[in-house]
C-alpha positions in Angstrom: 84.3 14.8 -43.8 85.2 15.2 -47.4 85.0 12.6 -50.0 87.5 14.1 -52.5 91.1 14.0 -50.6 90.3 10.3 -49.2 89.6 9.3 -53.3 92.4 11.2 -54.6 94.8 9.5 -51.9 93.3 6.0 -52.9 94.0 6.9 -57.0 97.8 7.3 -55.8 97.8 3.9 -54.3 95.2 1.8 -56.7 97.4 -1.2 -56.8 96.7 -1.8 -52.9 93.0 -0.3 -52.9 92.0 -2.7 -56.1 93.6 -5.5 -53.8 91.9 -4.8 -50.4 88.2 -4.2 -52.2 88.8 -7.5 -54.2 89.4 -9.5 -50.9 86.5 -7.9 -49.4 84.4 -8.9 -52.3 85.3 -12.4 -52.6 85.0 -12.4 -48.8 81.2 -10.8 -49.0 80.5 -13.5 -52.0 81.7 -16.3 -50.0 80.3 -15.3 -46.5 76.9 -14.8 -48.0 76.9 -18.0 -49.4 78.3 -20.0 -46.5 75.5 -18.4 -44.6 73.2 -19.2 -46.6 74.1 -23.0 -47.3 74.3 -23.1 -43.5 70.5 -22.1 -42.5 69.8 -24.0 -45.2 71.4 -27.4 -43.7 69.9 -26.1 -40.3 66.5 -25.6 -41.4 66.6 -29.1 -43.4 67.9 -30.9 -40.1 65.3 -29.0 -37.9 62.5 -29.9 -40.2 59.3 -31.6 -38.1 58.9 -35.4 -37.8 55.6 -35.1 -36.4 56.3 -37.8 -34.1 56.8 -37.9 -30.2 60.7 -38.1 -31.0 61.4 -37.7 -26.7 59.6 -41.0 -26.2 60.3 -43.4 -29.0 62.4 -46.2 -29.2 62.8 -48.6 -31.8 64.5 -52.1 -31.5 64.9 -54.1 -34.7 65.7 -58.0 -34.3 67.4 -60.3 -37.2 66.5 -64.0 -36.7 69.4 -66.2 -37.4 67.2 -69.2 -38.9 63.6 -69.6 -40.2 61.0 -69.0 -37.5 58.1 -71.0 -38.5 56.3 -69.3 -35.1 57.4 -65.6 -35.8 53.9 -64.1 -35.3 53.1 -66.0 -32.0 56.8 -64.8 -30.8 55.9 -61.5 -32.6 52.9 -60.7 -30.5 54.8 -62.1 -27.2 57.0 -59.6 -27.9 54.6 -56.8 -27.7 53.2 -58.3 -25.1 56.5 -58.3 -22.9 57.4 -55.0 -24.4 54.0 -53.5 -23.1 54.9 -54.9 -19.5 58.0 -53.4 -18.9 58.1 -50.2 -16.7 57.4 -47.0 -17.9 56.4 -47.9 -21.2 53.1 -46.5 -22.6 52.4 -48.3 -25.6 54.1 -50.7 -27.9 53.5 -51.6 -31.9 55.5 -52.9 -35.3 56.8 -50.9 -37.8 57.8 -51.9 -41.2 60.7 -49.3 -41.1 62.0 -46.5 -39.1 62.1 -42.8 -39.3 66.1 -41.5 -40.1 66.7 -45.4 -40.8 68.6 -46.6 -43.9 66.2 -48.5 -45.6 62.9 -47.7 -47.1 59.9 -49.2 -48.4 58.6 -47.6 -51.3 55.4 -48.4 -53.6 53.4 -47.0 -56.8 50.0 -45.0 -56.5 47.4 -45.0 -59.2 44.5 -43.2 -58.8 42.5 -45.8 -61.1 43.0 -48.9 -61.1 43.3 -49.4 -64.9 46.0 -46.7 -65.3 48.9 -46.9 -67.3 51.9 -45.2 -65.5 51.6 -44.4 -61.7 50.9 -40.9 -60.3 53.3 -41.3 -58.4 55.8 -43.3 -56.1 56.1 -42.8 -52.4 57.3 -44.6 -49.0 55.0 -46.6 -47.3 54.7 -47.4 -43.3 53.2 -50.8 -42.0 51.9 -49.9 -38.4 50.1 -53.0 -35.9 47.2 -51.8 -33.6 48.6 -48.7 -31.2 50.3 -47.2 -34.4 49.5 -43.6 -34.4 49.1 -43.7 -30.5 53.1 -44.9 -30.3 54.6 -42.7 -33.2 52.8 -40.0 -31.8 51.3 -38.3 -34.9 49.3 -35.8 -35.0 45.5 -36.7 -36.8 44.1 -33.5 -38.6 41.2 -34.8 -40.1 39.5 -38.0 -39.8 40.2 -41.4 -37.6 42.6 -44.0 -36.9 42.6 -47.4 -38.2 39.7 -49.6 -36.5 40.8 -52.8 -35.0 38.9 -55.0 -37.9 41.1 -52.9 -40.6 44.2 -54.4 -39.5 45.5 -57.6 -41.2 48.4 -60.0 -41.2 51.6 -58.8 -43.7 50.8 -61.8 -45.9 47.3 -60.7 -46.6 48.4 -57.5 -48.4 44.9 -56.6 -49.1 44.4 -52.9 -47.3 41.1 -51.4 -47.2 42.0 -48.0 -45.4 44.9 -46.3 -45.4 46.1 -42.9 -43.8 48.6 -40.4 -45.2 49.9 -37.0 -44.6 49.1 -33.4 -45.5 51.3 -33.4 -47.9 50.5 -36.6 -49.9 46.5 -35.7 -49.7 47.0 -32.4 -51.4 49.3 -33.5 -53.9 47.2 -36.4 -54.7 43.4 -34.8 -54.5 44.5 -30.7 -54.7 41.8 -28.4 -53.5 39.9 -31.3 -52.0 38.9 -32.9 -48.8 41.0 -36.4 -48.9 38.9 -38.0 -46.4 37.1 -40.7 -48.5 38.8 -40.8 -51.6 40.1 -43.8 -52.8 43.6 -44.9 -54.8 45.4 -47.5 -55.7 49.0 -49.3 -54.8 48.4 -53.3 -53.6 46.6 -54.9 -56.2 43.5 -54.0 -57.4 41.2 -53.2 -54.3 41.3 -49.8 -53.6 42.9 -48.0 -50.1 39.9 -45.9 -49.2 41.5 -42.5 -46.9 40.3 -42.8 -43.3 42.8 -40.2 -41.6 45.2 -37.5 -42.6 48.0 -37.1 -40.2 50.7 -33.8 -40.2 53.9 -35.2 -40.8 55.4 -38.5 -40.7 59.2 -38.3 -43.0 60.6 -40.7 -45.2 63.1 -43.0 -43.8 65.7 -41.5 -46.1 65.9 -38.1 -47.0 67.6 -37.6 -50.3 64.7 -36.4 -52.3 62.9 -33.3 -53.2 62.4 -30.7 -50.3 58.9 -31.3 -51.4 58.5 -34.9 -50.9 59.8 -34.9 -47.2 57.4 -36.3 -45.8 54.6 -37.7 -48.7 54.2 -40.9 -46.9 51.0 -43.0 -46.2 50.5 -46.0 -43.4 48.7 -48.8 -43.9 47.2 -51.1 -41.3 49.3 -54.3 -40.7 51.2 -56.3 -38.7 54.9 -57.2 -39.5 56.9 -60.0 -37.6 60.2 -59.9 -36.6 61.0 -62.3 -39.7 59.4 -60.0 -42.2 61.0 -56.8 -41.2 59.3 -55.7 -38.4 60.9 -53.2 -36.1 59.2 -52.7 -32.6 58.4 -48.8 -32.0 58.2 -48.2 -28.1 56.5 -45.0 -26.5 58.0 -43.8 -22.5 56.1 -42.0 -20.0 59.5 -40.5 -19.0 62.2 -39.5 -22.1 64.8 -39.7 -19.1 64.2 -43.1 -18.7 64.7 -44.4 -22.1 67.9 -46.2 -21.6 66.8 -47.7 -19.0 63.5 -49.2 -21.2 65.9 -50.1 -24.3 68.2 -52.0 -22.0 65.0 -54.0 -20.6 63.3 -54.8 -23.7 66.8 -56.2 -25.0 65.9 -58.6 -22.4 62.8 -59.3 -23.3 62.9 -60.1 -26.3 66.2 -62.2 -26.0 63.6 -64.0 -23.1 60.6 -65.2 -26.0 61.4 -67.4 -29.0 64.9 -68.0 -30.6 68.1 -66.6 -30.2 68.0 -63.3 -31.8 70.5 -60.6 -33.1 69.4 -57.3 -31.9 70.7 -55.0 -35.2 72.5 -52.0 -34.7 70.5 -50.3 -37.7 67.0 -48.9 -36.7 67.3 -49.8 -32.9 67.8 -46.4 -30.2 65.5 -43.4 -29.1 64.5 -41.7 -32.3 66.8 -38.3 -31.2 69.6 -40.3 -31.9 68.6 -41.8 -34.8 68.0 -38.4 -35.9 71.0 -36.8 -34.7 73.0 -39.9 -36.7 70.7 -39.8 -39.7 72.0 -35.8 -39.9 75.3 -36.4 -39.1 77.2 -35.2 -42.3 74.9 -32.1 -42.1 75.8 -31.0 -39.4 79.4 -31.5 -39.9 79.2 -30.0 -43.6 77.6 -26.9 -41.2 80.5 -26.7 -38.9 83.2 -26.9 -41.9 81.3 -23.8 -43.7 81.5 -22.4 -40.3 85.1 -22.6 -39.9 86.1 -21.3 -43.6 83.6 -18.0 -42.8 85.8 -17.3 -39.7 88.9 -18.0 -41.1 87.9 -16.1 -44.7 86.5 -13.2 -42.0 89.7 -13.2 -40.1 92.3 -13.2 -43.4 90.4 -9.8 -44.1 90.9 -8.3 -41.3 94.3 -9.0 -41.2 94.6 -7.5 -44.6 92.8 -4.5 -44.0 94.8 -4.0 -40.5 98.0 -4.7 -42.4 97.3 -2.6 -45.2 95.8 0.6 -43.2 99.0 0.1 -41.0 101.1 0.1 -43.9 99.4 3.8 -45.0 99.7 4.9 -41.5 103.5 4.7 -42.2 103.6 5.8 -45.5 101.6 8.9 -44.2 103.2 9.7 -41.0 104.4 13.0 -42.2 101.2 14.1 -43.7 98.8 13.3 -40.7 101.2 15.5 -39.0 100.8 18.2 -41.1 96.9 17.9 -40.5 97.7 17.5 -37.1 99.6 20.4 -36.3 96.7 22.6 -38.4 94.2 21.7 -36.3 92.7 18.5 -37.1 91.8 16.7 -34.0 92.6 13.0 -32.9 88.7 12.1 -33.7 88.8 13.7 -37.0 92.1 11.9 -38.0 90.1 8.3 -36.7 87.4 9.3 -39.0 89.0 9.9 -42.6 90.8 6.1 -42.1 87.5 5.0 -41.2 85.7 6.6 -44.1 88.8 5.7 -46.3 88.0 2.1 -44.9 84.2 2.2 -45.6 84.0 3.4 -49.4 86.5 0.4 -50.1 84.6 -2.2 -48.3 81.3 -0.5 -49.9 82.7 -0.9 -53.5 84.3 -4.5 -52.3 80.9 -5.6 -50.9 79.1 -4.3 -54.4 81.2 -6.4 -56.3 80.5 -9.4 -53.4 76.9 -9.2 -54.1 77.2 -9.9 -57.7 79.5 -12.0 -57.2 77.5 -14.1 -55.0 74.7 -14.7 -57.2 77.6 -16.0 -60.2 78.2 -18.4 -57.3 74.9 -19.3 -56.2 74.1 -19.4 -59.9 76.7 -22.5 -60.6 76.0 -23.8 -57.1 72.1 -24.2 -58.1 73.2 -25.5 -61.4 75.7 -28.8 -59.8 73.8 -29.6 -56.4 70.3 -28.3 -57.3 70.6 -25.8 -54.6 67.7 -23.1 -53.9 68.2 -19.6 -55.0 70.1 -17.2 -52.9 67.4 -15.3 -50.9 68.1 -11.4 -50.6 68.0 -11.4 -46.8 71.5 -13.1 -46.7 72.7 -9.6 -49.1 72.7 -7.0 -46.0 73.5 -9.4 -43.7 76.7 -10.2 -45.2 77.3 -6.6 -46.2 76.9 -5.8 -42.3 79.1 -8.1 -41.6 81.8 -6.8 -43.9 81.4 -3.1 -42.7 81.4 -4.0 -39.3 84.8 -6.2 -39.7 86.2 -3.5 -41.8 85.5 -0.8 -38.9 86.3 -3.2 -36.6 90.0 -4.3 -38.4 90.7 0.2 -39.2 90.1 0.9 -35.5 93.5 0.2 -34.3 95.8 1.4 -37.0 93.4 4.6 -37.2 94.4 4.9 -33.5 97.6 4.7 -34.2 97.8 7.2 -36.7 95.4 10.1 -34.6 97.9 9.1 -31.5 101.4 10.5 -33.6 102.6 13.9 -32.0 102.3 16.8 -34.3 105.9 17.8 -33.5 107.6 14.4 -34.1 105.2 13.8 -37.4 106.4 17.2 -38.7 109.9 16.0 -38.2 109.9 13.0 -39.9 111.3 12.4 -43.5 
């Protein structure tokens, strides 16, 4: 097809053409972005745990006066908890995954230094902790029974943290037997290294998702202790959170069973990610609707030079251009403006990704999301010329010749 009459037809209507490629490029800039801030808030909802997240529970109880008995009630707790149907294990947390609190503490890799290497969340886990939670050891053991200690003690003599804490603390070494410091000045010697295990909030670096470490202690119910529960059977969880409701409002006093850190850990995690997912669906929606208000414009505007050129189609018509080859110059006509608009859209982009990294400390715009939105513009654009371009290949020679 040739190039020249579709570009000297487009110089005699700039006004419209300029118009059409900018919308395409502030669509291209827009849609890339939108993409790209959407995989983004998937992949940071979808990011591993490293816990058995189909069989956890958690149940967090408030006391309503001092419980001078809270560890004896605290281990018939556990007790009752371990009895109930269908439940594997049973242990104390300090704090839950997805939760909204979080304990946090100060690591020195001397004792004697001056500012901390730095600061990091902490879990508390009783005896069964890594065999409840579910995580994954990579090198190493778990805690032996003699390690664990009452909350009060706060003397630690092992401790186990994640992949990502152990090479960020000892880089290019084996963590397993190194030593640092954060309760006092008795050193946490490194027993086990586990995968993943995330901080209870999640408003940090990407980097520091999960830099956590566990220590071996028991927490009662009046020091913060939430009970982490493991099921044989996920479809039975309900049914084991109702129970253990009972249970525990069966031992001690009367207890408030708190709203916050208490259901299976999927929900926790599906609340905790809440806004995500709804900022996700609202780029979603302005994508579509920014895709559709092209291709109404493009539809609108190649209609419009349908009818502006009604006479000169038929003049091509009636020398021998066929209805396919008619089709083809609006659809090439179509393609240069939506390959100059996504040009522009590409550069644009990056201005906005640019300003976006700048306010929200966003990651860079990766290059994938480029063709993918170009694609996507082509496509619409071939998609939005196909019916006016019908239109136009569909007008009888003999009327088009006749028109004014």
């Amino acid at each position: 097809m040739e190039i020249r009459p579709i570009l000297s037809t487009l110089l005699r209507h700039k006004t419209a053409a300029i118009l059409i490629v900018l919308e395409i490029a502030l669509s291209c800039a827009i849609v890339c972005n939108a993409l790209f801030l959407i995989g983004n808030r998937l992949d940071h909802m979808r990011r591993p745990s490293g816990l058995d997240e189909s069989h956890l529970l958690f149940v967090r109880t408030n006391g309503i006066s001092q419980d001078t008995e809270a560890a004896a009630v605290t281990r018939a707790d556990l007790d009752g908890l371990r009895a109930i149907p269908g439940v594997v294990s049973a242990t104390t947390v300090n704090q839950a995954p997805f939760g909204n609190s979080m304990w946090m503490s100060s690591i020195k890799l001397t004792p004697d230094q001056d500012s901390p290497t730095m600061t990091t969340s902490n879990y508390m886990v009783a005896e069964d902790g890594l065999k409840t939670l579910g995580a994954k050891l990579l090198e190493g053991r778990d805690f032996n029974p003699s390690e664990y200690v009452d909350s009060e003690a706060n003397e630690y003599a092992a401790v186990i943290v994640t992949r990502a804490l152990a090479q960020r603390l000892f880089p290019g070494q084996p963590a397993i037997g190194k030593s640092f410091y954060v309760f006092g000045s008795q050193p946490h010697q490194v027993v086990g290294v586990i995968e993943h295990l995330p901080k209870p909030r999640d408003g940090g670096p990407e980097v520091e998702y999960d830099m956590t470490m566990l220590f071996p202690a028991r927490f009662n119910y009046m020091d913060g202790g939430i009970y982490a529960i493991k099921v044989a059977d996920p479809g039975r969880r309900q049914a084991v959170l109702e129970q253990a409701g009972k249970v525990l409002a069966a031992h001690g006093p009367t207890r408030i069973i708190s709203k916050n850190a208490t259901g299976t850990l999927e929900d926790m995690r599906a609340h905790y990610y809440r806004n995500d997912r709804a900022m996700a669906w609202l780029l979603v929606a302005v994508a579509v609707a920014l895709l559709v208000v092209t291709a109404l414009g493009i539809i609108g505007l190649a209609s419009f030079w349908v009818a502006q050129r009604t006479r000169q189609i038929g003049v091509r018509r009636a020398l021998g251009a066929t209805r396919s080859q008619i089709m083809r110059y609006f659809q090439t006509e179509n393609f240069l403006l939506a390959t100059v608009g996504i040009v522009l859209g590409m550069a644009l982009a990056f201005a906005i990704n640019q300003l976006l990294m700048s306010r929200y400390e966003l990651p860079r715009l990766p290059l994938m999301y480029l063709p993918v939105g170009a694609v996507l513009l082509w496509l619409l654009g071939q998609f939005a010329v196909f019916w006016p371009a019908r239109r136009a290949a569909a007008v009888p020679p003999a009327i088009a010749t006749r028109s004014a």
